[in-house]
DONUBA-918133 format. One line per field, with one value per residue (C-alpha): residue in three letters; x negated, y negated, z negated. Coordinates in Angstrom, 1 decimal. Example, Ala and Ser with C-alpha at 12.3 -4.5 7.8 and 13.67 -1.06 7.14 Angstrom:
2
aa: (ALA / SER);
X: (-12.3 / -13.7);
Y: (4.5 / 1.1);
Z: (-7.8 / -7.1);
//
This chain:
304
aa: (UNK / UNK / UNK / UNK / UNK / UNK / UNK / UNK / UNK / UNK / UNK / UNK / UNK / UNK / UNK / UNK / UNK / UNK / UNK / UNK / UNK / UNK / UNK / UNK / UNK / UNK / UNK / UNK / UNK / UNK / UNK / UNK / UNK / UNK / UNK / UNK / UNK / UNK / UNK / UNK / UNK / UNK / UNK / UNK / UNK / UNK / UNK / UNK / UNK / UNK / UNK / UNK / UNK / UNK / UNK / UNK / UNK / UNK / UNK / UNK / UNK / UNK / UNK / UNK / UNK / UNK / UNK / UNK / UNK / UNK / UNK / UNK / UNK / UNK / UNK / UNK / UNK / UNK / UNK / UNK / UNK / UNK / UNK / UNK / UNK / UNK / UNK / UNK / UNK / UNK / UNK / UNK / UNK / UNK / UNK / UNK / UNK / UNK / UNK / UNK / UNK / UNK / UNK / UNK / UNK / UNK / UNK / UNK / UNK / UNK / UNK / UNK / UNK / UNK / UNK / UNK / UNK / UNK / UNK / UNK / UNK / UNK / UNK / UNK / UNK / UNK / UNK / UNK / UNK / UNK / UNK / UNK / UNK / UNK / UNK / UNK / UNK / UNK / UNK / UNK / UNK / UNK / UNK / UNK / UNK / UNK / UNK / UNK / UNK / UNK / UNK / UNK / UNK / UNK / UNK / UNK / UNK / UNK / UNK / UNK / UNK / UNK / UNK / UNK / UNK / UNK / UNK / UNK / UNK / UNK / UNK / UNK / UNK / UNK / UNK / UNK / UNK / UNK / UNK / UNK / UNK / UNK / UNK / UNK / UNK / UNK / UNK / UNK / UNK / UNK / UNK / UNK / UNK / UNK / UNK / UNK / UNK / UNK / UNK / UNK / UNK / UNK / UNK / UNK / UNK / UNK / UNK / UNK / UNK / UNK / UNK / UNK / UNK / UNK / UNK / UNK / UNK / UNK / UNK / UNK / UNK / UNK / UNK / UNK / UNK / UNK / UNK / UNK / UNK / UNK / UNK / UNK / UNK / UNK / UNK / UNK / UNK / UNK / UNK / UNK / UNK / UNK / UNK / UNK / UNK / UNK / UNK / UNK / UNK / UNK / UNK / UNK / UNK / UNK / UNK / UNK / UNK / UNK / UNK / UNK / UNK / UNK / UNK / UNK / UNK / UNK / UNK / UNK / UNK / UNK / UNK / UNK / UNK / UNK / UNK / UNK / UNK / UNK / UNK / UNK / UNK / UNK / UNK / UNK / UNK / UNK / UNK / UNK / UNK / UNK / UNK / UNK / UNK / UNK / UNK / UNK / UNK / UNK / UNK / UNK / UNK / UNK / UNK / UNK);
X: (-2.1 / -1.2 / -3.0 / -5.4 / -4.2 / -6.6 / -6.5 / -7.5 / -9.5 / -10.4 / -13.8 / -16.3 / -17.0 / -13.1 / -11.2 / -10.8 / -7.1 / -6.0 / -6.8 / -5.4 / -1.9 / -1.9 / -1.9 / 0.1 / 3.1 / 1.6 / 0.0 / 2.0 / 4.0 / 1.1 / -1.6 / 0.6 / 1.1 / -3.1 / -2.9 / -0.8 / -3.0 / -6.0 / -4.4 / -3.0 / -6.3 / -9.3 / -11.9 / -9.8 / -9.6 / -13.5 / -14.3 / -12.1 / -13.6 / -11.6 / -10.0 / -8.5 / -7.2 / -5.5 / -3.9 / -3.0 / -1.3 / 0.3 / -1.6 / -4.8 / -8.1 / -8.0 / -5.3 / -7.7 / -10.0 / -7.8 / -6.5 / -10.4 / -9.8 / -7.3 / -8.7 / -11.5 / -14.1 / -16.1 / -15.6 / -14.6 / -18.2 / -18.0 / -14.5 / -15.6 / -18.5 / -16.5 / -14.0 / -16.1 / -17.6 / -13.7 / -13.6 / -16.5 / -15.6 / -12.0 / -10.7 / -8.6 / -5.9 / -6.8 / -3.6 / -4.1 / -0.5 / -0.7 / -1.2 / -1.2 / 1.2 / 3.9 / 6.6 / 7.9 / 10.9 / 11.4 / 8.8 / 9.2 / 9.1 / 5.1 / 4.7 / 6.4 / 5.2 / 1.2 / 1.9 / 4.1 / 0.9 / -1.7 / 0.0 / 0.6 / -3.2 / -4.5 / -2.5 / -3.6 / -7.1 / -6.8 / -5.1 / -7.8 / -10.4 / -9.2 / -8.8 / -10.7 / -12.3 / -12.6 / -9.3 / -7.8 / -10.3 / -8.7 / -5.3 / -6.0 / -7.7 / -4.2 / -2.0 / -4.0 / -3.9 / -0.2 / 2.5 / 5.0 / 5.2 / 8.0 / 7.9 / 10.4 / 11.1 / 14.1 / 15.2 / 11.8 / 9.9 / 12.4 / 11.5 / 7.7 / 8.5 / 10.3 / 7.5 / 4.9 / 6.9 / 7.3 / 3.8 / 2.9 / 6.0 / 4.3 / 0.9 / 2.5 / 2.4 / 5.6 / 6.9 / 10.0 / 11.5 / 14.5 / 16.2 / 19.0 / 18.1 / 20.3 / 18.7 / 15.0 / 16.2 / 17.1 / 14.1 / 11.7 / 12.8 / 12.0 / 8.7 / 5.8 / 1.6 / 0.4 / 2.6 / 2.5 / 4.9 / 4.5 / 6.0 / 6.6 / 7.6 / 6.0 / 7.1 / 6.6 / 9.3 / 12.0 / 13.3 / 14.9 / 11.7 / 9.8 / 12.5 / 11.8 / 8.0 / 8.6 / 10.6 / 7.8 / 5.0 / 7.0 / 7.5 / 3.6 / 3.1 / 0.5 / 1.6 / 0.7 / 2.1 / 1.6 / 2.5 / 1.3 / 0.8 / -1.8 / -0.1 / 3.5 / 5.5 / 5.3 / 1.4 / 1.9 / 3.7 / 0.9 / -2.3 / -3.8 / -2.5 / -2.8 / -2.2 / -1.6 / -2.5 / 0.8 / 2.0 / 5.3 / 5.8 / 8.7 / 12.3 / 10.1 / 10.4 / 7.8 / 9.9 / 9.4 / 6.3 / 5.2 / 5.8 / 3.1 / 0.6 / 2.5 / 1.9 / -1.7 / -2.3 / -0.3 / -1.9 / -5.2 / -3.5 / -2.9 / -5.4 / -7.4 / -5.5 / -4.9 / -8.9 / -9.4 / -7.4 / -8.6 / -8.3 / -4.6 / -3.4 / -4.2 / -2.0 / 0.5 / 1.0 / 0.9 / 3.5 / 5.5 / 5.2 / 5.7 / 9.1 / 10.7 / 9.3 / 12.3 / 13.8 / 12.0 / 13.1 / 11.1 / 9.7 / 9.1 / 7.8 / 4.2 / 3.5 / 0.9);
Y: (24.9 / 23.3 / 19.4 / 18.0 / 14.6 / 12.1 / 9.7 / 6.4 / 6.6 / 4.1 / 2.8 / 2.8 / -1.1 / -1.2 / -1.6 / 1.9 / 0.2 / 0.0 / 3.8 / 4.5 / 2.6 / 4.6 / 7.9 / 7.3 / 8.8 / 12.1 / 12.2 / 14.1 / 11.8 / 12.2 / 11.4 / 8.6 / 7.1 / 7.2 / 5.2 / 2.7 / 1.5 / 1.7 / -0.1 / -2.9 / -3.9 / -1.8 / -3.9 / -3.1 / 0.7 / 0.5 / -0.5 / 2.4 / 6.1 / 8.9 / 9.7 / 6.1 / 5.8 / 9.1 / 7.6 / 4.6 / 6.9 / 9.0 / 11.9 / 14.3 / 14.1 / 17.1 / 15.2 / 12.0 / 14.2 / 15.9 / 12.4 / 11.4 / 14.6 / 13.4 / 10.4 / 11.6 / 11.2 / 13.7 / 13.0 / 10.6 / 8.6 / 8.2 / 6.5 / 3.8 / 2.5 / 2.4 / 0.7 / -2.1 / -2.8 / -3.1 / -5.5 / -7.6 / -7.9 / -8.8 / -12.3 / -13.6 / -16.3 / -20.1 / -20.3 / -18.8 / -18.4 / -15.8 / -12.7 / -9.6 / -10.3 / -10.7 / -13.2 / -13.9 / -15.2 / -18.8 / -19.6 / -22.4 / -23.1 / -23.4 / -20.8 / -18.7 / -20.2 / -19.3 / -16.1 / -15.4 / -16.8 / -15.1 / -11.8 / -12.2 / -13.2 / -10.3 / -7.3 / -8.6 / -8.7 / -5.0 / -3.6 / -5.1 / -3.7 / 0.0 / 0.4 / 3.1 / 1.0 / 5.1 / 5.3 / 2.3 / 3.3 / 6.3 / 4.9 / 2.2 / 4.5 / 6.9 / 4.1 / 2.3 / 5.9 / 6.5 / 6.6 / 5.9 / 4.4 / 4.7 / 2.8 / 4.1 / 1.9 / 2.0 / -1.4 / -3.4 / -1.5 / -1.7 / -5.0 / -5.0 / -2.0 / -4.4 / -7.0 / -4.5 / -3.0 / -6.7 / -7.2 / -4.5 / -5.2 / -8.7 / -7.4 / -5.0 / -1.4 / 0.6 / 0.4 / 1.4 / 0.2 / 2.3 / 1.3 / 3.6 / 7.4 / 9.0 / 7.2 / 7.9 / 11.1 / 11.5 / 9.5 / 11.7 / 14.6 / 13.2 / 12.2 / 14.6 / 15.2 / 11.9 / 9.6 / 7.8 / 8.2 / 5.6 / 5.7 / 3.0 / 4.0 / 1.8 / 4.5 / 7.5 / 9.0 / 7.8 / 10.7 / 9.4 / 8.3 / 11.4 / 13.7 / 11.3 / 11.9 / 15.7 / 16.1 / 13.5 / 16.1 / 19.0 / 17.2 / 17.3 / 13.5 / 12.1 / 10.7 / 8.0 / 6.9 / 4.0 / 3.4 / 2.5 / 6.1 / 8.5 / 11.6 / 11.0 / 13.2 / 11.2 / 12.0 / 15.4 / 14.8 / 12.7 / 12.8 / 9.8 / 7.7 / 4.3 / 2.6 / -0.5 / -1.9 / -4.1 / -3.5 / -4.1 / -7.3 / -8.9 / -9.3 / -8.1 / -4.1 / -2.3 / -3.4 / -6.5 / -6.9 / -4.1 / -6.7 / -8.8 / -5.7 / -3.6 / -6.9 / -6.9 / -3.3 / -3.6 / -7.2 / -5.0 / -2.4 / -4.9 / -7.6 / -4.0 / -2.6 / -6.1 / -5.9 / -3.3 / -4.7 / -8.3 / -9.7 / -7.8 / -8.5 / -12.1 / -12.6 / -10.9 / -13.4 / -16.2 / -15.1 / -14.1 / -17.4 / -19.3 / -17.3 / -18.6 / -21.8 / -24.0 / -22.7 / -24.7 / -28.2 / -30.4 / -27.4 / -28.2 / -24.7 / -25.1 / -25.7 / -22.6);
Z: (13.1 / 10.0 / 9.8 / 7.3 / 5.5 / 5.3 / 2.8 / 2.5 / -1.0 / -3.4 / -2.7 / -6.0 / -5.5 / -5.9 / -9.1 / -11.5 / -12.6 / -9.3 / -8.9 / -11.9 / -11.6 / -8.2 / -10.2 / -12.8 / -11.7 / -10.8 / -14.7 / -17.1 / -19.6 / -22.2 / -19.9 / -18.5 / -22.1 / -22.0 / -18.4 / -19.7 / -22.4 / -20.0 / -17.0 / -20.0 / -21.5 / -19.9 / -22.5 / -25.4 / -24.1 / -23.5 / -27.0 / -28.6 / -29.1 / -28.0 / -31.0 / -31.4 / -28.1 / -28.5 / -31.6 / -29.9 / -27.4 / -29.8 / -28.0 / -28.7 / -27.9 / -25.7 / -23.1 / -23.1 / -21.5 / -19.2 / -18.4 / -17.6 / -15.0 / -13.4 / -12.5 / -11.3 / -13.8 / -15.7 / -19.2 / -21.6 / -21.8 / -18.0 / -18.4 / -20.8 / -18.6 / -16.2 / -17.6 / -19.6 / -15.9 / -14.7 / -17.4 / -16.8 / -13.4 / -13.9 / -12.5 / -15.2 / -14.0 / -14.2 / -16.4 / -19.8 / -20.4 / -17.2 / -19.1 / -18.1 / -15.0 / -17.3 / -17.4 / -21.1 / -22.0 / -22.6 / -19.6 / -17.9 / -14.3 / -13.6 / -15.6 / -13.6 / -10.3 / -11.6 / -12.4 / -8.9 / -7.2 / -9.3 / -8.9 / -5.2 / -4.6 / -7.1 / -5.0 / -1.8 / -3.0 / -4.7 / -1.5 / 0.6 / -1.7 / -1.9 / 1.7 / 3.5 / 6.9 / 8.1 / 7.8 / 8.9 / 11.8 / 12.3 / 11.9 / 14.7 / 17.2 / 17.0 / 17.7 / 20.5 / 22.3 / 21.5 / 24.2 / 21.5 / 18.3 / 15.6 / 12.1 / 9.6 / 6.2 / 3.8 / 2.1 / 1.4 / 3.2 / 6.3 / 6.5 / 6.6 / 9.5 / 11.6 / 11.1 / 12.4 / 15.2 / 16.3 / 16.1 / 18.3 / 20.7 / 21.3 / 22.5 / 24.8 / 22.9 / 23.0 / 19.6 / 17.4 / 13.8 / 12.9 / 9.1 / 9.7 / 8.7 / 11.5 / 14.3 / 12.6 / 12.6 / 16.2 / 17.2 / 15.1 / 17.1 / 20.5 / 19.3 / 20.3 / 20.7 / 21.6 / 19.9 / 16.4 / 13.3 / 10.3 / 7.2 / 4.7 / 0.8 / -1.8 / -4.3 / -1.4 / -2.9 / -0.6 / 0.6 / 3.9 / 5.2 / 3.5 / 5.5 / 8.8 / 9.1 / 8.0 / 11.5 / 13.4 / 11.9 / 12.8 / 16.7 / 17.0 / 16.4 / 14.0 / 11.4 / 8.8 / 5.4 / 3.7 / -0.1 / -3.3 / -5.0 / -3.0 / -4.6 / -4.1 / -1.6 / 1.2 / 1.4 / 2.1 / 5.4 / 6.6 / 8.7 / 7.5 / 3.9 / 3.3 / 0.2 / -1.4 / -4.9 / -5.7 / -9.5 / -10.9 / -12.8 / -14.9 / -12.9 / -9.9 / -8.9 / -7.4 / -3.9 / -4.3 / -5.1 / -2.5 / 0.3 / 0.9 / -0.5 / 2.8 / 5.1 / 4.4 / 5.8 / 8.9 / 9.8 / 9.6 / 11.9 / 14.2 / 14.7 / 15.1 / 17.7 / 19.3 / 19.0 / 21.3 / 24.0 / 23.4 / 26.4 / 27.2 / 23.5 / 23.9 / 27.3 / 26.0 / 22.7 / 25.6 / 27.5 / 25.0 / 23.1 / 26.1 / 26.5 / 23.6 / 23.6 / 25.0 / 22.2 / 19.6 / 18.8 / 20.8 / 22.9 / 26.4 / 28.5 / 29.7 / 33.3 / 35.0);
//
């Protein structure tokens, strides 16, 4: 029986540009060339009527609309209300010179550091904002009822998998992070009904980790993706999709700036799970501690 994905959708209290910058890559490269001016200045884009913001996008009128489709909204009136609340809500950074999450040339150093910090603050806040509580729900409930769990990442990504499996290593769950594709691979296939497969692609186009939760689906586990873009190919080997809200910036790729965006989901995941078994969870961070504390300068093990 083939399985439903669930995704995790952007709430309406959330931000329309974080939806949109999600979609963009699944847009054709005229709608995308629409996105782009509406993700760059949505008060600028709000004021304009749908034949100058085709111009400004070198476009036609008739691809606005089938842009205001795409995401999600029924027409071109619709979009500019939305977007002139967007912009009326917007936090604008306590630098002036942080515009647009862009770092120009010829900035100097706090420059640099406000936007960093301003950009860093603003994709938390967006990923926290889009998430689906069902989901996450959903997501929480499958691993605290797993036998197994494996966490598959490439590069980045790898990282914040290690992190997590770590996490759920230290309150006791039976967990898994595996960088290398042939040994995601092999684990995938021993995986079955029961246990957990989550995948990590800020772009969900990595095709190792895509091919990973393929075989994990195919092995009867459920399986999870998180990433940054709701229709990219990782989704469609997934039960439940989680995504983030980081956008690329100047010298930083969408890698990079995925990180801390990736770290706020699976902090979620597991101060949830470590929720349900509060009283287990929180031994389990005692003893563990405790282990390794001789090996901190200074550290002295606690007497029982």
């Amino acid at each position: 029986m083939a399985k439903t994905t669930k995704v995790s959708a952007t709430h309406e209290s959330s931000g329309l540009i974080v939806h949109i910058s999600g979609l963009l890559p699944s847009l054709s490269p005229a709608e995308q060339r629409v996105g782009r001016l509406v993700v760059a200045d949505p008060a600028d884009a709000a004021r304009r009527t749908i034949t100058d913001l085709a111009t400004a996008a070198e476009t036609s009128e008739a691809t606005v609309i089938r842009f205001c489709r795409s995401v999600g909204m029924e027409g071109y009136p619709q979009l500019r209300i939305r977007l002139a609340a967007e912009a009326a809500r917007r936090v604008e950074p306590p630098d002036a010179r942080v515009v647009g999450g862009d770092i120009p040339p010829g900035a100097d150093l706090a420059q640099i550091i406000a936007t960093i910090a301003f950009n860093d603050a603003r994709a938390v806040e967006e990923t926290a904002e889009q998430l689906d509580p069902a989901v996450c729900e959903q997501v929480v409930d499958a691993i605290n009822g797993a036998g197994r769990v494996d966490i598959y990442g490439a590069a980045a990504s790898g990282f914040v998998a290690s992190d997590f499996q770590q996490k759920l290593h230290r309150i006791g769950r039976t967990a898994f992070a595996w960088p290398d594709v042939h040994l995601a691979l092999t684990s995938a296939a021993l995986l079955g009904k029961g246990d957990v497969a989550i995948g990590i692609s800020h772009s969900g186009t990595t095709s190792d980790v895509v091919e990973v939760l393929q075989q994990a689906r195919a092995r009867g586990a459920t399986t999870v993706a998180l990433t940054n873009f709701p229709r990219s190919p990782i989704t469609e080997v997934a039960d439940f999709v989680l995504t983030t809200a980081a956008r690329e910036t100047t010298y930083r790729s969408g890698a990079m700036a995925s990180r801390l965006a990736q770290l706020t989901v699976v902090d979620c995941l597991f101060v949830g799970v470590a929720a349900r078994n509060r009283t287990k969870a929180r031994r389990a961070l005692e003893v563990t501690a405790e282990a390794v504390q001789t090996h901190r300068v200074g550290g002295a093990r606690r007497s029982r």
